[in-house]
N, C-alpha and C positions, 0 to 999 in steps of 0.2 A: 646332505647335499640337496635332496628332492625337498625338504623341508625349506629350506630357504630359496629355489626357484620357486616355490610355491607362494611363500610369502611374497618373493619379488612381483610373479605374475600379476596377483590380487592387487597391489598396491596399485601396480601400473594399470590394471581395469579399473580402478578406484581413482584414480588420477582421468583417468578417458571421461570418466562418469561427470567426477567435479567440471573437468573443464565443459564439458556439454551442457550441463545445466547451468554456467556462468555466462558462456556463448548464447544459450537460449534467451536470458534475461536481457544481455546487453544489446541483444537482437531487437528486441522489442522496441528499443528506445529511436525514436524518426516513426517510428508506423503510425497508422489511426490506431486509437485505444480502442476497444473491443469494446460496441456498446450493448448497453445490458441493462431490463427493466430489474425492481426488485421493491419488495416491500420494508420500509421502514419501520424500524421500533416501535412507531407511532401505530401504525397499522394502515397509514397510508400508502398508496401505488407514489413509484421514483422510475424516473429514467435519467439513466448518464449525460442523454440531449440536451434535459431541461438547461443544465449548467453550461452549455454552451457561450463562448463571450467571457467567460472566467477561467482561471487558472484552477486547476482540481487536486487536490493531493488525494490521491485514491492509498489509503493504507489499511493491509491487511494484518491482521493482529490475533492474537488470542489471551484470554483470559489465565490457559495452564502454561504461555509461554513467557518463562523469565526475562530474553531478554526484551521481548516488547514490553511489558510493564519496566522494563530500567527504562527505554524510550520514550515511554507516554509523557512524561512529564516538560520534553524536549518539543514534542509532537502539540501539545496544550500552549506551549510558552510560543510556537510559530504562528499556531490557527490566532493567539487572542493580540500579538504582536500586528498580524495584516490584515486579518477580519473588517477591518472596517476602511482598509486604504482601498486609494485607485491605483489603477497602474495605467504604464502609456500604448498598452495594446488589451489590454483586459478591464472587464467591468468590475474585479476583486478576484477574491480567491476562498475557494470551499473547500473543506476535507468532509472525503467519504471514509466513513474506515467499514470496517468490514470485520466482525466478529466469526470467526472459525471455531464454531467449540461442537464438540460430541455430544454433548444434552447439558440440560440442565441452566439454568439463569447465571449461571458465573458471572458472563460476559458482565450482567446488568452492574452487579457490587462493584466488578473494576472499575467498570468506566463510570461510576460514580465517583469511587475515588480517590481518580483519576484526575477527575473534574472536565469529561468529553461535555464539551458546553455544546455544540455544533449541530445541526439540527438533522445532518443527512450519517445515521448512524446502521449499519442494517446486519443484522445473526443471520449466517447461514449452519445450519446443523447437518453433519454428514459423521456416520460410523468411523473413515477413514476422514479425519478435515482437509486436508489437503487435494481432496476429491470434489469440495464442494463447488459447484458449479462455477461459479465467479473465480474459483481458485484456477480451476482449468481453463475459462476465459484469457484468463492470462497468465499461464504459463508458470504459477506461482509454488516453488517446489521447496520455499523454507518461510517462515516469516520470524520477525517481522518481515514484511515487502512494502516498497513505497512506491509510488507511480508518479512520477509530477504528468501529467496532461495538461496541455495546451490551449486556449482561448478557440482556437480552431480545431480540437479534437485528437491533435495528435501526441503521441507520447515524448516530452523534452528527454525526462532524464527515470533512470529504472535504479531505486535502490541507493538513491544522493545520501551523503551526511547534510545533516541539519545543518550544520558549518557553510556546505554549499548552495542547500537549498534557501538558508534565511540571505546568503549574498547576491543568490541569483533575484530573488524577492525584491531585494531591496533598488539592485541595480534596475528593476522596472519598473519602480514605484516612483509617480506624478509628486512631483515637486511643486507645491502649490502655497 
């Protein structure tokens, strides 16, 4: 009998847990996105500002995690789909992604790949990745994680399917 209130208790902590951290995420979405300088694979200084006036796909990703590499290719087929459109309150649209790995150039072979064509690409390395600075900026406690941000800075949608994020795209995009 203790054996299975035991079980039950855990479960029920374990359910408090999930739902807190799904509440935390869906929290995010209406705020300003959390800006943040960082250096690029390139070796140049970035700040989330610059992009201001565009729509941002902020996606956090890692090299050892499976199912962001099933996503990449979904994530590639969106950026090379609007990369080059207007839309009717935006000057286009960027993806940031954001490599989380514990050491090592992994990141680099995926997102060759991959085929990350995109020029705002940036590794953050941390012992625990889920610590890494920009992870905690937002709140980011599984990945993949996707951010759409807004022309004006603020966070649309936390975690969309590609399903909705390529109709939401589309529904803004200048008919010309």
């Amino acid at each position: 009998m203790r054996k299975i209130i035991r079980t039950i208790s855990v479960v029920i902590v374990l359910l408090f847990v999930y739902m807190f951290i799904i509440r935390t995420a869906e929290s995010n979405s209406g705020k300003k996105a959390p800006g943040f300088t960082a250096e690029l694979i390139t070796g140049e200084a970035f700040s989330l500002e610059e992009l201001r006036g565009r729509y941002v796909l902020l996606d956090f990703w890692g090299s050892w995690c499976a199912p962001c590499r099933k996503e990449s290719p979904e994530l590639v087929k969106l950026y090379n789909r609007f990369k080059d459109k207007t839309f009717s309150d935006a000057e286009g649209i960027e993806v940031v992604s954001v490599a989380l790995e514990k050491s090592g150039d992994y990141w680099r072979k995926e997102a060759e790949a991959q085929g990350f064509n995109w020029p705002y690409q940036i590794v953050q390395h941390s012992r625990v990745v889920l610590m890494s600075p920009l992870a905690q900026k937002y709140s980011v406690r599984n990945i993949p994680a996707k951010f759409l941000i807004d022309p004006g800075g603020r966070i649309l949608s936390v975690n969309a399917s590609f399903d909705e994020l390529n109709a939401f795209l589309a529904s803004k995009q200048k008919n010309i």
